[in-house]
C-alpha positions in Angstrom: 68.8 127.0 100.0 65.6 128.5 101.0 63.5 127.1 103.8 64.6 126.7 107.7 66.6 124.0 108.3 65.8 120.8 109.9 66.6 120.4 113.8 64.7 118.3 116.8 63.2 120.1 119.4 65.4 118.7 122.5 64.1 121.0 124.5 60.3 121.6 127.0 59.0 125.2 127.0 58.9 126.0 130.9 55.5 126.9 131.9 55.9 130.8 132.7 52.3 131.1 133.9 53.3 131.7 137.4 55.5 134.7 136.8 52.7 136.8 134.7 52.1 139.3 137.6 55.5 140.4 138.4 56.3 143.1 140.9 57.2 146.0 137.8 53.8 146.6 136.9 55.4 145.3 133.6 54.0 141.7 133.1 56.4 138.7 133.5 59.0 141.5 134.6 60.5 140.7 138.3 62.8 143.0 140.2 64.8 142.2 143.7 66.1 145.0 145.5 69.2 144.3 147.4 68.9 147.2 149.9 72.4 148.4 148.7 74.2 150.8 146.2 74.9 149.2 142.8 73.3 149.0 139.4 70.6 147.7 137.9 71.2 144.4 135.6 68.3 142.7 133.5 68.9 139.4 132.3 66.0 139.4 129.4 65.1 136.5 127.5 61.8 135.4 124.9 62.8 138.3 122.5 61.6 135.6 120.0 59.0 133.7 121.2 61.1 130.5 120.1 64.2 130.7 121.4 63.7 128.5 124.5 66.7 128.4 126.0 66.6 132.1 127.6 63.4 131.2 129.1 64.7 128.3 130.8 67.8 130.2 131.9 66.0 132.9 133.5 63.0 130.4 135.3 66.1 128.6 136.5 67.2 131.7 137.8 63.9 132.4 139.5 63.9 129.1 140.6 67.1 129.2 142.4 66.1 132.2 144.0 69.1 134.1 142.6 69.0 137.5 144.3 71.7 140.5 144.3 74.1 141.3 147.0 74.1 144.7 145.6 72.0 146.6 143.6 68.9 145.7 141.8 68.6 142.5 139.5 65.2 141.9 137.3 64.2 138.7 135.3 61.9 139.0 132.0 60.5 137.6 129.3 60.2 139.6 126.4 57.3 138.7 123.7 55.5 136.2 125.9 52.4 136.2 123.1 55.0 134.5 120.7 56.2 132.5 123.3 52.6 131.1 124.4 51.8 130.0 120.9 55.4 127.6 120.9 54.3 124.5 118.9 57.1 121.6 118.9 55.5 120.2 115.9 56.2 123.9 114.1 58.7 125.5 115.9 59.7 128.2 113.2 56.1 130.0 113.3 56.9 131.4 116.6 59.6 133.6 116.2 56.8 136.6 116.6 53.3 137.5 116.1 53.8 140.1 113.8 56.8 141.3 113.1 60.3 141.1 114.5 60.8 142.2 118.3 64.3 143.1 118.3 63.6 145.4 114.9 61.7 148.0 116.4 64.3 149.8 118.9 64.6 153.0 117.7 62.4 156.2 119.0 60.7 157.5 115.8 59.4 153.5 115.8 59.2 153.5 119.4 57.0 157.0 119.3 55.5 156.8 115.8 51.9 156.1 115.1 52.5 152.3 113.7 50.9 149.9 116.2 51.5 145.8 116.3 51.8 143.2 118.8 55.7 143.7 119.4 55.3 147.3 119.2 52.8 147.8 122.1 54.6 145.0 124.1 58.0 147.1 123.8 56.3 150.2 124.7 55.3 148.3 127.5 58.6 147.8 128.8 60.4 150.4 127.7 59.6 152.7 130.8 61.4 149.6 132.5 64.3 149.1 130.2 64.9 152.9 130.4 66.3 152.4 134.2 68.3 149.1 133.4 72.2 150.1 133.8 73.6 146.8 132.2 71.5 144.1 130.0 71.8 140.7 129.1 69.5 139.5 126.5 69.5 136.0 125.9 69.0 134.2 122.3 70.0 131.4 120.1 70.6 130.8 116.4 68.6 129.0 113.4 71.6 126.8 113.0 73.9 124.2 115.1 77.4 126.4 115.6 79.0 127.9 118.1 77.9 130.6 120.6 78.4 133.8 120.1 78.7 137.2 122.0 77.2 139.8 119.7 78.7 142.7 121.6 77.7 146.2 119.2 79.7 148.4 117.4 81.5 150.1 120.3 84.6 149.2 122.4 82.6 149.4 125.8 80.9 146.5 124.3 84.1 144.2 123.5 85.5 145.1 126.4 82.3 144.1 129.0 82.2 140.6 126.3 86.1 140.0 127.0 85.7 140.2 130.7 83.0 137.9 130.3 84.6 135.5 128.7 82.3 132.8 127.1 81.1 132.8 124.6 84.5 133.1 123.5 83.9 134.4 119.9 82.6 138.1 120.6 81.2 139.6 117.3 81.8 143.3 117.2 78.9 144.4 114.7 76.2 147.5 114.2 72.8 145.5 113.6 70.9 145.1 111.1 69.0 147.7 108.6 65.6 145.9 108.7 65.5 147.8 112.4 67.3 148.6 115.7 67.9 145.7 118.4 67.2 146.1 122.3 70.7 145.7 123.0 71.4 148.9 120.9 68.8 151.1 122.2 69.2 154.4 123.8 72.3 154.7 126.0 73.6 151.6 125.2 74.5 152.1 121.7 76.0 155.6 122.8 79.8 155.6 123.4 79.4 158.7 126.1 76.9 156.6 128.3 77.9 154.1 131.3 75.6 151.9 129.9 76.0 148.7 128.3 74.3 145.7 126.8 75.7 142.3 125.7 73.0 140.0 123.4 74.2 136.2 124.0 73.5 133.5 120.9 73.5 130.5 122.8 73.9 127.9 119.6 70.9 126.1 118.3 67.3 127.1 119.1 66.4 124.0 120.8 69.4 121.7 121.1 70.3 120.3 124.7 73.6 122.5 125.5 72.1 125.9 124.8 70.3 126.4 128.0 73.6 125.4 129.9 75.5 128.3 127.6 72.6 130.6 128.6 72.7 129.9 132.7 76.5 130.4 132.7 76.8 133.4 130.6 74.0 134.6 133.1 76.4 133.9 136.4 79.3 135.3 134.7 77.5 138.6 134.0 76.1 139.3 137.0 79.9 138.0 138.6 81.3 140.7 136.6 78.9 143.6 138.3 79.6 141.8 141.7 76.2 140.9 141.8 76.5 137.6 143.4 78.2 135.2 145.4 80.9 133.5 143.1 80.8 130.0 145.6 77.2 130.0 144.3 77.9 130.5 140.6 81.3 128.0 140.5 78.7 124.7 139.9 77.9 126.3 136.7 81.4 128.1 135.5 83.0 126.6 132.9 87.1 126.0 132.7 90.2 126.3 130.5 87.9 128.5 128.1 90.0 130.0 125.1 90.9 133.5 125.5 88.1 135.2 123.3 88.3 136.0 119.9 87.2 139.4 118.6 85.5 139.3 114.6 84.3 142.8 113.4 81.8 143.1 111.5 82.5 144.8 108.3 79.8 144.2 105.9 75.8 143.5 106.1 74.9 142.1 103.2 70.9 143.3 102.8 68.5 141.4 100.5 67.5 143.4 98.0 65.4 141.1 95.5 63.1 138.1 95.7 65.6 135.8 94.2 68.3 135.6 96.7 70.0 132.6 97.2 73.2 131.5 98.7 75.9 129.5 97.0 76.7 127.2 99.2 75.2 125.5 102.3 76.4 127.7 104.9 75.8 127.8 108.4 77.9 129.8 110.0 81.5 131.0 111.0 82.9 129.9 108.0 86.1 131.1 107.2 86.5 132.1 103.4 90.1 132.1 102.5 90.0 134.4 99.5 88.8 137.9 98.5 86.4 137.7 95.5 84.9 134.1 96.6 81.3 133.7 95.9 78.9 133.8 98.8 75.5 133.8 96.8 73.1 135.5 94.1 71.3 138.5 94.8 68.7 138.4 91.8 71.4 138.0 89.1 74.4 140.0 91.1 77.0 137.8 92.8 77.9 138.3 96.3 81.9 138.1 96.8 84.2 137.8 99.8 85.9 141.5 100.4 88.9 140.5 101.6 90.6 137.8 102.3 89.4 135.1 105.6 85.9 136.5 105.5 84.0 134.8 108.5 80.4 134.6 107.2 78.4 135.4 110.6 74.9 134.1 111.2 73.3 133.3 107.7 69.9 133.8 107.6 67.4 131.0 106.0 64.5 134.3 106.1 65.5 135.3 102.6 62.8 138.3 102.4 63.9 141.8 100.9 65.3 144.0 103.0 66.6 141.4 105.5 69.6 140.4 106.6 71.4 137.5 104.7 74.8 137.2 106.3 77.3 139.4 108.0 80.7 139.1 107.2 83.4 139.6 109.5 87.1 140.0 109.9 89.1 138.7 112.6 91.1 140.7 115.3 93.5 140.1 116.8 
């Protein structure tokens, strides 16, 4: 069970040369200014340089010329470096440069002395992110499942991923312990704050339909601010979408040996029926099901100490 999974690269990296210079004074950071009262939405994408479909979504935005009717809208990509070493023919290596980009999210990290390539490219933008009132921030999965809204631990998350609507299953969940995420940074991982970020797992890294999951998800967010026109977004609106379906997130299960395996070949959203069923080996310690119906969320084929292997989550609702 260890080792990445084998999937095609369906997909062509978009050349993002063109949008280097930006207006921020952050590289490959755009902003457009409606001229009127209303907040300030980032649809982010290239957190992990090889998750193409968020690039594609947001050059198809800046393509299309999306602009607000209210407000302020910016388009970025994240860890470009990653991004520019892409290989098709090794399309795991790219994930970063040298460590994980949506790990470092917290201020003593943020602030602290320790310096990499993600680092000093997310102190480059956090003077950016710091004005953002909502975020999207685009991603996909190391395995072929369904989307998934990962929508933090608090209810003014669920509630912004229910009005979305898609992706339908919205995963209620605190992170990892390896390091904070961009969607939980500052205000929007505080329950007092306005603020508010979604992060959007858009299926498969490079399989055709993610893309399509990322552009939508994109048009229903910035519907949901008012942001623009919804004539212009209906091409790309899904319908008859399930109502969505809430899991919480009650257990991270961190790696704490060299010898974790899983026990069977999960890839996930399974549904485990039982309490006590066995999810894998931790050294020589079994991992079992808490309860009963335990939906194992995003298994992880990086079985390094300290990671993340799985989340396990309980439906609601």
């Amino acid at each position: 069970m260890s080792g990445y999974p084998s999937y095609a690269v369906e997909l062509e990296a978009p050349d993002l040369g063109s949008y280097r210079t930006g207006n921020t004074g952050v590289p490959y950071y755009t902003t457009f200014d409606s001229g009127t009262d209303g907040p300030h939405v980032l649809i982010n994408a290239l957190v992990h340089g090889n998750e193409l479909c968020g690039a594609i979504a947001v050059d198809y935005l800046l393509r299309r010329r999306v602009r607000p009717t209210r407000g302020r809208l910016t388009l970025g990509f994240a860890n470009v470096a990653a991004y520019l070493r892409f290989d098709p023919a090794d399309p795991n290596a790219t994930r970063y440069v040298d460590e994980d980009f949506n790990r470092v999210w917290d201020i003593a990290t943020l602030e602290g002395d320790r310096t990499s390539v993600e680092l000093e490219r997310a102190r480059e933008i956090r003077p950016l992110i710091d004005t953002v009132d909502y975020l999207l921030d685009i991603h996909s999965m190391q395995h072929r499942t369904v989307p998934l809204m990962m929508a933090g631990p608090l209810e003014k998350g669920r509630t912004l991923a229910r009005a979305i609507g898609l992706p339908r299953h919205v995963i209620a969940d605190a992170g990892h312990a390896a390091g904070r995420r961009l969607r939980d940074y500052a205000g929007f991982a505080d329950p007092a704050s306005p603020r508010n970020a979604l992060l959007v797992e858009c299926g498969q890294h490079w399989e055709r339909a993610a893309p399509g999951i990322a552009i939508e998800t994109s048009m229903r967010f910035l519907l949901q601010f008012g942001m623009i026109d919804r004539r212009a977004a209906e091409p790309h609106l899904s319908t008859d979408i399930p109502p969505p379906q809430v899991i919480e997130v009650t257990d991270a299960v961190t790696i704490t040996t060299d010898r974790f395996r899983f026990a069977g070949d999960f890839v996930g959203m399974e549904c485990l029926p039982k309490a006590g069923m066995t999810i894998g080996f931790d050294g020589d310690t079994a991992i079992v099901t808490p309860y009963d119906n335990c939906v194992l969320i995003m298994p992880t084929r990086r079985l390094a100490k300290g990671q993340t292997a799985v989340r396990l989550g309980r439906l609601i609702g």
